[in-house]
N, C-alpha and C positions, 0 to 999 in steps of 0.2 A: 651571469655570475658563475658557471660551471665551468668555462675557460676560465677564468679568473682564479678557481681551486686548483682547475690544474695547473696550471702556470705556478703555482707558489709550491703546491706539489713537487711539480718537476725540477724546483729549486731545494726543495728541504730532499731530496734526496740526489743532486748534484747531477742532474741530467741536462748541462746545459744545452745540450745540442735539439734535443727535447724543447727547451725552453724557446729556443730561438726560433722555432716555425712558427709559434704565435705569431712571428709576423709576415712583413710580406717576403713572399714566395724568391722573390727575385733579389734581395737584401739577406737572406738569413744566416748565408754564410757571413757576412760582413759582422753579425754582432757580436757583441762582446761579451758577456751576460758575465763575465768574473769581473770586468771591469764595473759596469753595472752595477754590482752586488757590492764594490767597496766603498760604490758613491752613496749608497742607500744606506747600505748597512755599517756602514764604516770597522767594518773587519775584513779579512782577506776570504775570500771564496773558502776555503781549506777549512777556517775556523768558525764559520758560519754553522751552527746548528739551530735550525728551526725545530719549535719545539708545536706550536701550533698558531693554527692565522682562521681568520671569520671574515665574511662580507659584513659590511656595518652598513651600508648604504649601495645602491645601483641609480643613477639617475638615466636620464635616455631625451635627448633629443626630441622636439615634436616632429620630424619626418621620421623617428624611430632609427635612425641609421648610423647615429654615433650615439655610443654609451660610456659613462665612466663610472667603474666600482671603485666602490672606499671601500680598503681590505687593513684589518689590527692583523699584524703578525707576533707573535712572540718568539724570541730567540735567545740564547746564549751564546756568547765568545768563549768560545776554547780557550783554552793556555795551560799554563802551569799551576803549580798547587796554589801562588798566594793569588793568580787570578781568578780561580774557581772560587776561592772562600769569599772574591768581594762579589757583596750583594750586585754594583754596578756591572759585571758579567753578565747578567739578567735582564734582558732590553726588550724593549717594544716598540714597533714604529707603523705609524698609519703611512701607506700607499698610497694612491690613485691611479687605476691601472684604465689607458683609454681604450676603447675599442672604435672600429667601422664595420659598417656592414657594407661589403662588396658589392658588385653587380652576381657575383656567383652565388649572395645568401650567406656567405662566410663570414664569420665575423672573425677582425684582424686588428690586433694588438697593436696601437704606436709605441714601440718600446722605448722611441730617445722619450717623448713625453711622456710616459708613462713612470721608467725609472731613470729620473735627474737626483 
C-alpha cells in the first residue's frame, strides 16, 4: 500500500516522470501518465488537483505475488470562476492500482491495468 501513496503522491504534485517507474523498468519511458490522468480523471493533467486519496482495501494473491489496492482519491477541476462555484468541480473517484512482485522483491505497478 505505500507505493500505492506514493504513486497518487507523485501524481497530486505532477511528477510524472516519478510516476512512471512504478513500472516496469524497461517500458517507463513509453508511458504516458497525462494521458492516463485524462482517462481516469477526466480533466486534462494541468487542471487536475488532487486534494486527498486513502487506501480502502489491499487484497493480495495466495502465492503473495500479485496485489491490488482500492485507493478513494478526492480532487477538484480547475477553471474559471463559474467552474469553481459549481459543486460538480469537486470529484471523487475509486482506483484499482495492480502490483507484481518480481523475481528482484520489487514490487511493480501494471499501469495500462491499473489506470483504464
Amino acid at each position: 500500500a505505500d507505493r500505492s501513496v506514493d504513486f497518487m503522491e507523485d501524481l497530486q504534485f505532477k511528477d510524472f516522470t516519478k510516476a512512471a517507474t512504478y513500472h516496469l523498468e524497461a517500458t517507463q519511458k513509453a508511458r504516458d501518465i497525462p494521458a492516463l490522468i485524462r482517462k481516469v480523471f477526466r480533466v486534462p493533467p494541468e487542471l487536475l488537483d488532487i486534494h486527498s486519496y486513502k487506501v480502502l482495501e489491499v487484497d493480495l494473491d495466495r502465492s503473495k505475488t500479485r496485489a491490488r489496492v482500492r485507493m478513494l482519491t478526492y480532487y477538484h477541476a480547475l477553471g474559471d470562476e463559474a467552474s469553481r462555484d459549481q459543486a460538480a468541480s469537486n470529484r471523487s473517484v475509486e482506483i484499482l492500482l495492480y502490483w507484481f512482485r518480481g523475481a528482484d522483491q520489487k514490487w511493480t505497478m501494471e499501469l495500462e491495468s491499473s489506470l483504464r
